[in-house]
N, C-alpha and C positions, 0 to 999 in steps of 0.2 A: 351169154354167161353159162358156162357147167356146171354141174352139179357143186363139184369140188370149189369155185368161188363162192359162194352162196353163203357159206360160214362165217361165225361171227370169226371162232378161231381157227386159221388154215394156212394150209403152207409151210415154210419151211421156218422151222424155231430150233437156233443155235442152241445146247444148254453149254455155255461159255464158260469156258476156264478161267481161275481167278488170278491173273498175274501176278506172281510175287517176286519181290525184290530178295539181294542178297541176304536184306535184315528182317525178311520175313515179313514185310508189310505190301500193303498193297501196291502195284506198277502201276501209276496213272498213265503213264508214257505210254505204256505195254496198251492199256486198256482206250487210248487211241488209236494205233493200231491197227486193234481187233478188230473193235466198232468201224474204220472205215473201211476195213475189208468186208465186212458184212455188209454197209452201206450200199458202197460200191454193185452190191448183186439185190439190195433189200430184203435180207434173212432177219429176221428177229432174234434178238437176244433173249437167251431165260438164264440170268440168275441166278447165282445160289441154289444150285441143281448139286445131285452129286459129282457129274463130271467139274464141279466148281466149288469141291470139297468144302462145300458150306455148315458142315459139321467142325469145321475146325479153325473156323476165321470168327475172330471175338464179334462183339458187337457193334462194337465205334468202326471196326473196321469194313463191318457190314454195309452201314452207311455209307460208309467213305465211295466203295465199292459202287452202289446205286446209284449214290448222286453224280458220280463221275459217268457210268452208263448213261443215265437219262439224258444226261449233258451232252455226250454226242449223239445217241442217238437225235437230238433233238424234233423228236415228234415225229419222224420220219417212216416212222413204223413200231409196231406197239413193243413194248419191255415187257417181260414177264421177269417176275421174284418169287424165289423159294420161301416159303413160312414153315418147313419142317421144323419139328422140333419132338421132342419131349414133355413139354411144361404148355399145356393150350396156352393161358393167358401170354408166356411174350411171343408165341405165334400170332396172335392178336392184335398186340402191340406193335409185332413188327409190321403185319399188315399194314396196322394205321399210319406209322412211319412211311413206307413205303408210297401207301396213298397219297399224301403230302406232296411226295417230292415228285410222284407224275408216272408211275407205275399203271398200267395198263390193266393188268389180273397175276394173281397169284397163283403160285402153285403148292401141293402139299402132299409128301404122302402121312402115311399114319403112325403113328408115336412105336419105338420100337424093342422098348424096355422087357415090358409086360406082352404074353400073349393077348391076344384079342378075337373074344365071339366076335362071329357078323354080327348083333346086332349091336354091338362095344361099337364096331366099325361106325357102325350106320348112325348111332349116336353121336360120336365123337365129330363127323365130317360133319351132321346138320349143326351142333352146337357149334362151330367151327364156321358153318357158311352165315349162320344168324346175327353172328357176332362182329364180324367183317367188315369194311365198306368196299371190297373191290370184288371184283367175282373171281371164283374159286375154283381153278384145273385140278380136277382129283388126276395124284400119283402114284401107281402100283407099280412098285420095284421089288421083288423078292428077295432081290441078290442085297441088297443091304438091308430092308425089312423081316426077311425070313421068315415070312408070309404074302400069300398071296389074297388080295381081295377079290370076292366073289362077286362074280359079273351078275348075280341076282341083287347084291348090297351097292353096285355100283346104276344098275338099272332104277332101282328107288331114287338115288340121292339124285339121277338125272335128273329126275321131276323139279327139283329145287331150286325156286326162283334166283337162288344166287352160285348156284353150280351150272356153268356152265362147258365144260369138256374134262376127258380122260387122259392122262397121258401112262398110255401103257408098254410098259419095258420089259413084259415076262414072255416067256417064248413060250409056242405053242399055238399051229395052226388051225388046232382046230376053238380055240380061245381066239385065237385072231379074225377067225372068217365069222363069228358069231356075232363078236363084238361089231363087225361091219354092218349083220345083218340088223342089229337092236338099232344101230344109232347112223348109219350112212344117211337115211333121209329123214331123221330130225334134224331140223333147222334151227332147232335152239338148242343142241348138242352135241358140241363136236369131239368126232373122235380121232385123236392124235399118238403117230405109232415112235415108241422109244426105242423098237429094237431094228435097226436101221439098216439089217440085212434083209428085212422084207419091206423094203422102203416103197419099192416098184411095185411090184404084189398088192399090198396094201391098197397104195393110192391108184391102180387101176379097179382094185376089187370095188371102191369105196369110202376109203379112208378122207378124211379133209387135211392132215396133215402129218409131217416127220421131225423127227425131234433126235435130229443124229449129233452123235458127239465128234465127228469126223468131220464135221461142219465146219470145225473150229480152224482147220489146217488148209482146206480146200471148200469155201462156203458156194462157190460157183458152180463146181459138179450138180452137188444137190438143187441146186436153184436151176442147172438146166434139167434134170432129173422130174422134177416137180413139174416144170412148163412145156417139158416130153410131154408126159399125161393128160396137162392139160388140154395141148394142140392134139390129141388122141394119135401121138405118135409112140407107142410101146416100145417098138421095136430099138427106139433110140432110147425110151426110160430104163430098157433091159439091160443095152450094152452099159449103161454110163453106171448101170447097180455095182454091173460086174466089175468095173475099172474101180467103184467108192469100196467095196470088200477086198480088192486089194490093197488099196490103202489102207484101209481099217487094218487089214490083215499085221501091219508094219508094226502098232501100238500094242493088239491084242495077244494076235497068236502067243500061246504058254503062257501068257500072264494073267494075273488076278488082276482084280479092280486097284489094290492098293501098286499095283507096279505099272498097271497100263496107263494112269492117269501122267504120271512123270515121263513116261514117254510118250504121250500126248505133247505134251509140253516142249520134250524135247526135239520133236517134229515141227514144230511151229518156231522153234529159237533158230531152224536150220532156214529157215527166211527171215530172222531178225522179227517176228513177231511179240515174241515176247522171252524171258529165261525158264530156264527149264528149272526152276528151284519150286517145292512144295511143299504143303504143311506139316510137321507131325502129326499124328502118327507115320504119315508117308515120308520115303526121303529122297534125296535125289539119287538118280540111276548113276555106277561107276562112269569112268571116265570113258572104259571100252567102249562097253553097251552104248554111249552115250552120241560117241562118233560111228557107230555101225547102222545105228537108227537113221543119222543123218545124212551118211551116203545113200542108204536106203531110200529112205525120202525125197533126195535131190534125184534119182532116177526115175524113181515111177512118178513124179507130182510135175508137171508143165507149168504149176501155178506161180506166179511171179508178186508179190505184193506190189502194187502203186502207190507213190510215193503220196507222202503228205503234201496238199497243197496248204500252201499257208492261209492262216486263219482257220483251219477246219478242227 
């Protein structure tokens, strides 16, 4: 076994888009799917991340969302669930919710209204992991936070019997190759990379796992990308980086968060995986853009969905 299995949390974690129908509610259908395209390679699902604009999907609907996840995943590999929020107590609550219905560990990053001292920070996540009953992936995202957490406030809360990994989205290599150094051979801490152009980097430097939103369209790349490394075949986890940043490249390039996520989506409608419709504030991409992304798509992606076998 490598280094890299050895974690509790490791490997490849989708953060999954939240399918939505024409009326704005959630795709069960869609979120079949998804789930058996991830199956199919064994990537894990995360929930209620931002690529799964979990800011803007109510709460009944939130549920709706998990319980149908858990349901296909059926145990097959762990689920992770976003608990971001504003207000601790129904991050708390959603926790508990979640726990119920068979959620594996949560994730969260930090409340984004108010500025926040490190030590606000450090406060807020132990009150937050004490409170809990599942364990607790700390989340640094700037791009929607508009701060970054200090890898000194992030090295404390490691200690905490119910924090168990990082999942870090901020760029910057020399924040990347430290955070390897602090936590690659802690075994009760794993550190999980969000910015999924140093996917390969990462997981040869040390890293236990990737956490790409590109995952959503093409989950097999990343899963041979990951099992590159782990047979200590680089040279094949390098070219397949460079084939997944092209892809990427199709959603991102010129666009912000609020535009790249609908075309996300409309990448994935170009295999019937799910509609390219999103929440507000976000809206869907014109009609152009909409079939430019999908030629796009159907050229550089080989990936083919498999069909549903019945009963799954």
């Amino acid at each position: 076994m490598t280094k890299l299995q050895h974690k509790k949390h490791r490997g490849v974690i989708v953060p999954m888009i939240t399918p939505i129908n024409k009326k704005l509610l959630i795709d069960l259908e869609a979120i079949e799917k998804i789930i058996h395209s991830f199956m199919e390679v064994e990537v894990c699902p995360f929930v209620l991340g931002t690529t799964g604009e979990s800011v803007s999907i109510s709460d009944s609907q939130k549920v709706l969302l998990v319980k149908s996840v858990i349901q296909q995943v059926n145990k097959r590999v762990k689920t992770y669930a976003g608990i971001s929020g504003n207000c601790l107590s129904e991050s708390i609550e959603n926790a508990k919710q979640y726990a119920n219905m068979g959620v594996d560990a949560v994730v969260a990053h930090l409340p984004f209204y108010y500025p926040l001292s490190s030590s606000q920070m450090l406060h807020y996540y132990e009150q937050l992991a004490n409170s809990i009953p599942l364990p607790l992936i700390l989340y640094n995202n700037p791009i929607t936070t508009k701060y970054s957490v200090p890898l000194e406030v992030i090295e404390q809360l490691s200690h905490h019997p119910n924090i168990e990994g990082v999942k870090d989205s901020e760029r910057g290599m020399e924040r990347l190759d430290e955070s390897i150094r602090l936590w690659s051979n802690r075994g009760d801490f794993s550190h999980l990379v969000g910015w999924a152009a140093q996917s390969a980097y990462a997981l040869q430097k040390g890293s236990d796992g990737i956490v790409p939103s590109t995952g959503n369209v093409s989950p097999i790349i990343y899963h041979d990308l990951y099992q590159s490394v782990i047979n200590g075949n680089f040279e094949k986890a390098n070219e397949l980086q460079e084939e997944t940043n092209r892809i990427s490249e199709i959603y991102q390039k010129d666009r912000n968060l609020s535009q790249s996520i609908p075309a996300l989506k409309t990448m994935m409608s170009a295999f019937g995986l799910c509609d390219p419709f999103v929440l507000p504030p976000m809206y869907d991409l014109d009609t152009l853009d909409q079939e430019q992304i999908k030629v796009k798509t159907k050229e550089i992606i080989s990936f083919k969905p498999q069909p549903l076998e019945k009963g799954l």
